[in-house]
C-alpha positions in Angstrom: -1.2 -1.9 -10.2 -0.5 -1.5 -14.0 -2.7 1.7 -14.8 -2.6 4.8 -13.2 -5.2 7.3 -14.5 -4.4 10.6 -14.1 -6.6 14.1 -14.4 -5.4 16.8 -15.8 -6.0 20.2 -14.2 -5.3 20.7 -11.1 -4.4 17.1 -10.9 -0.9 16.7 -12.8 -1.4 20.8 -14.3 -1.8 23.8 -11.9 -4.7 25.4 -12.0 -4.3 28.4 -9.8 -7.4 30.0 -11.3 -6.4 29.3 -15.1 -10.0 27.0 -15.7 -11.8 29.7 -13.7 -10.5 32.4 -15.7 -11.5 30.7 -19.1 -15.0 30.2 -17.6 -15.2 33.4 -17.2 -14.4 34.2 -20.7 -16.7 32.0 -21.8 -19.8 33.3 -20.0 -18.4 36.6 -21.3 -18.5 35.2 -24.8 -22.2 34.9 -25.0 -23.2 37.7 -22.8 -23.0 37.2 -19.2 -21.6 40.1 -17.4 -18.4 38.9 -15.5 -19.0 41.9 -13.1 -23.3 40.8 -13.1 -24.9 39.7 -10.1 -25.0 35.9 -11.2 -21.0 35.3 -11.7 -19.9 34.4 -8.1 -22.9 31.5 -8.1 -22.3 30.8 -11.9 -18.3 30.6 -10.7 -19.3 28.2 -7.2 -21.5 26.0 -10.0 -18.2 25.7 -12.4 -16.1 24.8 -9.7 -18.6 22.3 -8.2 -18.7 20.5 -12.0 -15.0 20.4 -12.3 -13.6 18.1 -15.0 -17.1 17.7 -16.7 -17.4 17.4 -20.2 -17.1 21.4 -21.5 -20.0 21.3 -23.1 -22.0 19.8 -19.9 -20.6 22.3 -18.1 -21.7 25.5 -19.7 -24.9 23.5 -20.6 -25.7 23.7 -17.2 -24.4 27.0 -16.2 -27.0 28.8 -19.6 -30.0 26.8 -18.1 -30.1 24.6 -21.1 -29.4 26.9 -23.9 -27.1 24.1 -25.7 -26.5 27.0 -28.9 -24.6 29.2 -26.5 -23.1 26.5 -24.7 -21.3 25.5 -27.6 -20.3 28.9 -28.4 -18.9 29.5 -24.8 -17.5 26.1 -24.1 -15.6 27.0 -27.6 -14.5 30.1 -26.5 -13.3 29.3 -22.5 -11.1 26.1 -24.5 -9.7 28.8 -27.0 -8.4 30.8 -23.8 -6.8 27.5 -22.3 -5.1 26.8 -25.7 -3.6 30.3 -25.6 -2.5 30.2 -22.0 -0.7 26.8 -23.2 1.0 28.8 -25.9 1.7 31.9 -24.4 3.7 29.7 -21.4 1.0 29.7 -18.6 0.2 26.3 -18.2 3.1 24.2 -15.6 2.8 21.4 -14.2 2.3 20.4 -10.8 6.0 20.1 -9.0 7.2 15.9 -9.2 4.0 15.5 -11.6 6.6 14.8 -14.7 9.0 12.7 -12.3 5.8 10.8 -11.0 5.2 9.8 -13.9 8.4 8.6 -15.2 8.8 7.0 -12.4 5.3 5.0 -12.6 6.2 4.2 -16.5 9.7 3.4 -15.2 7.9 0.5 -13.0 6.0 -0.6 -16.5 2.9 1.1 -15.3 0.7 2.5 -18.2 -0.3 6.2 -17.8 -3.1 7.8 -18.9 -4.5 11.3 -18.8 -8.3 12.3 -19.1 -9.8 15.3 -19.0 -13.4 17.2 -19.9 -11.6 19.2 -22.8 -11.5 18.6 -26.6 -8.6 16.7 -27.8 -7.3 19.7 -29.1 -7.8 21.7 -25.8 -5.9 18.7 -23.9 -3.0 17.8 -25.7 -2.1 21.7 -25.6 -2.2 21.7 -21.9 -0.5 18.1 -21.4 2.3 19.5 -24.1 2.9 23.0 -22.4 3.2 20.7 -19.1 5.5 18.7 -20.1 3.9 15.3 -19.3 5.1 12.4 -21.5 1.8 9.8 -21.2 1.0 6.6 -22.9 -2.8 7.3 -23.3 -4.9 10.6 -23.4 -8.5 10.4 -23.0 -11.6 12.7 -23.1 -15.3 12.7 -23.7 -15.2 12.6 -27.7 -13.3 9.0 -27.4 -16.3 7.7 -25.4 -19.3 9.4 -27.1 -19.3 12.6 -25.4 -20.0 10.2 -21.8 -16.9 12.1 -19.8 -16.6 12.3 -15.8 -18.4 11.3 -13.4 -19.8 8.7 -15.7 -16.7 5.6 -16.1 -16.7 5.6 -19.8 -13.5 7.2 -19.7 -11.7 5.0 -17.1 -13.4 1.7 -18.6 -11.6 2.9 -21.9 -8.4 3.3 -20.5 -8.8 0.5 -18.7 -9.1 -1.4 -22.2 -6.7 0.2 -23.9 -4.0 -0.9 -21.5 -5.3 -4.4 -21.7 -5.6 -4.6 -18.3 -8.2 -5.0 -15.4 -10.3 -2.2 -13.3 -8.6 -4.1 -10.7 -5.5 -3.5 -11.2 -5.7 0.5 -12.3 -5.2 3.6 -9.5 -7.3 6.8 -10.6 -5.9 10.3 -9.3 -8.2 13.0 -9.3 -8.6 16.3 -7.6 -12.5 16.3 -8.4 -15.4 14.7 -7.0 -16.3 14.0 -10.6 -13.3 12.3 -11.1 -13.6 9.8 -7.6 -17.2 8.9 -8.8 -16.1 7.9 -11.8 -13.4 5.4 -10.4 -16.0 4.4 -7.9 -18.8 3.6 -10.8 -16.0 1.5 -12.6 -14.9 -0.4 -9.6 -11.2 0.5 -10.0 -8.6 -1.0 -7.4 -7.7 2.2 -6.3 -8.9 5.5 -6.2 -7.2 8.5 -4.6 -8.0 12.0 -4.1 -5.3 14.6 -4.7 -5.6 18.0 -3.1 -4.8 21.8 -4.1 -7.1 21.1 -7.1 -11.0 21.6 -7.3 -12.4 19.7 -4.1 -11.3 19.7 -0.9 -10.1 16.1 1.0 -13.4 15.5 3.1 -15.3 16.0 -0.2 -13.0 13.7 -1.9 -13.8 11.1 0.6 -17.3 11.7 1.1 -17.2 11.0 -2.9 -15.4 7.4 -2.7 -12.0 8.1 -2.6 -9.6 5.3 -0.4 -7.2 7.7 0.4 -6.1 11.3 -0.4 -2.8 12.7 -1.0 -1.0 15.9 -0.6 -0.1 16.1 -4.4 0.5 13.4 -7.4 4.1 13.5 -6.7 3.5 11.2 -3.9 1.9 8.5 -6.2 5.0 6.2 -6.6 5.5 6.0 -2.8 1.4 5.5 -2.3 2.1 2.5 -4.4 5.4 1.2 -2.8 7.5 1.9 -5.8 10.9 3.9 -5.8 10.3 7.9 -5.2 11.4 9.8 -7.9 14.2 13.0 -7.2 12.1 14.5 -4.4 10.4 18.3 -6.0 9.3 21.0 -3.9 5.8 20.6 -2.5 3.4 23.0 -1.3 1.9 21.4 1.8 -2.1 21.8 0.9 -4.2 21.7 4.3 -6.9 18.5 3.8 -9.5 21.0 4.2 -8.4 23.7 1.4 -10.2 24.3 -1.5 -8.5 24.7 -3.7 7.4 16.5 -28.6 4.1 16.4 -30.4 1.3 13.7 -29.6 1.0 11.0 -31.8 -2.6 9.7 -32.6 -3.0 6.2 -31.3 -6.1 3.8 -32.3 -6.6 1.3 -29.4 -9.8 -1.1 -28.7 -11.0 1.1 -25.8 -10.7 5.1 -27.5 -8.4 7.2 -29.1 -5.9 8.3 -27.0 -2.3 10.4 -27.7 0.5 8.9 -27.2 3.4 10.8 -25.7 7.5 9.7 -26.4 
């Protein structure tokens, strides 16, 4: 392999509710009671959709209304870029030493998510996670997960083949996406959005406990081993510098 693709939340980030919670304040932000009647389905519909484009997302969950989509996908990425600076975004333990480890083999890294640049390179910074690429649906004309625009991009910008390129994702969106672009490898990660029988069902070759396990998957050296919460297979759940490349328009990380 000489790609790894890597999601975000709940992937190589925690998310122990924190994309929930800025759902919520979305929905809250153009008028939908987060006590009312419709949250718990509204929540079950987020979670199903997780790492959609933003904008997808709460276009769906308004029925269509596109104006106050925009005006609550806005809002729930405001609340994840102040969770990011108020010190509530960590990563997922070994994520960082994952992917040192992978660079350390001469792997290229890249990160995607559904969130704005802006929203992203917050939460990758407050994480911790030094990547060579970072990806989301405005470098590939809004076309995010579980359509392979994103993964094809990557793909390109690391000059390499789908072939040779692992995908990591904790979403069903995120294993359709590899599957569409014919990667070599894609793997399911639990503790994040889906649970491992959905992750198969959805395409993936394999799932793993958490992304920490990745080197070892790929029979390179294991980083320093980190402390791992074992996750049943049936549970749910320095700045960026701008970088051109052929595929996107990624951030690079030192």
């Amino acid at each position: 392999m000489r790609l790894a693709v890597l999601d975000l939340a709940g992937t190589t980030v925690v998310d122990d509710g924190l994309v929930l919670d800025a759902v919520r304040r979305g929905l809250v932000s153009v008028g939908v009671p987060v006590a009312g009647p419709r949250i718990p389905a509204l929540e079950r519909q987020a979670v199903a959709a997780a790492d959609r484009p933003t904008l997808a997302v709460f276009t769906d969950l308004l029925d269509g209304d596109v104006r106050r989509a925009r005006l609550a996908a806005e809002a729930c990425e405001a609340r994840l870029r102040d969770a990011a600076a108020e010190g509530a975004v960590r990563p997922v333990a070994g994520a960082a030493e994952a992917i040192g480890a992978l660079r350390e083999a001469g792997l290229t890294v890249a990160l995607v998510s559904g969130f704005a640049a802006e929203t992203r390179d917050a939460l990758a910074q407050a994480a911790g996670l030094a990547v060579d690429l970072m990806l989301g649906p405005a470098d590939v004309r809004g076309r995010g997960l579980p359509e392979p625009d994103l993964l094809l991009a990557a793909v390109d910008a690391a000059d390499t083949e789908r072939a040779e390129t692992v995908v990591v994702a904790d979403s069903t969106a995120g294993i359709a996406a590899a599957t569409r672009a014919g990667t070599g490898l894609a793997l399911g990660v639990l503790g994040g959005a889906n649970a491992g029988p959905r992750l198969r069902r959805a395409g993936a070759h394999d799932v793993i406990r958490s992304v920490a396990e990745l080197p070892a998957r790929l029979g390179l050296p294991q980083p320093a081993p980190a402390l791992l919460v074992s996750v049943p297979e049936q549970a749910v759940p320095a700045q960026p510098v701008s970088s051109s490349t052929p595929g996107g328009s990624g951030a690079v990380m030192p």
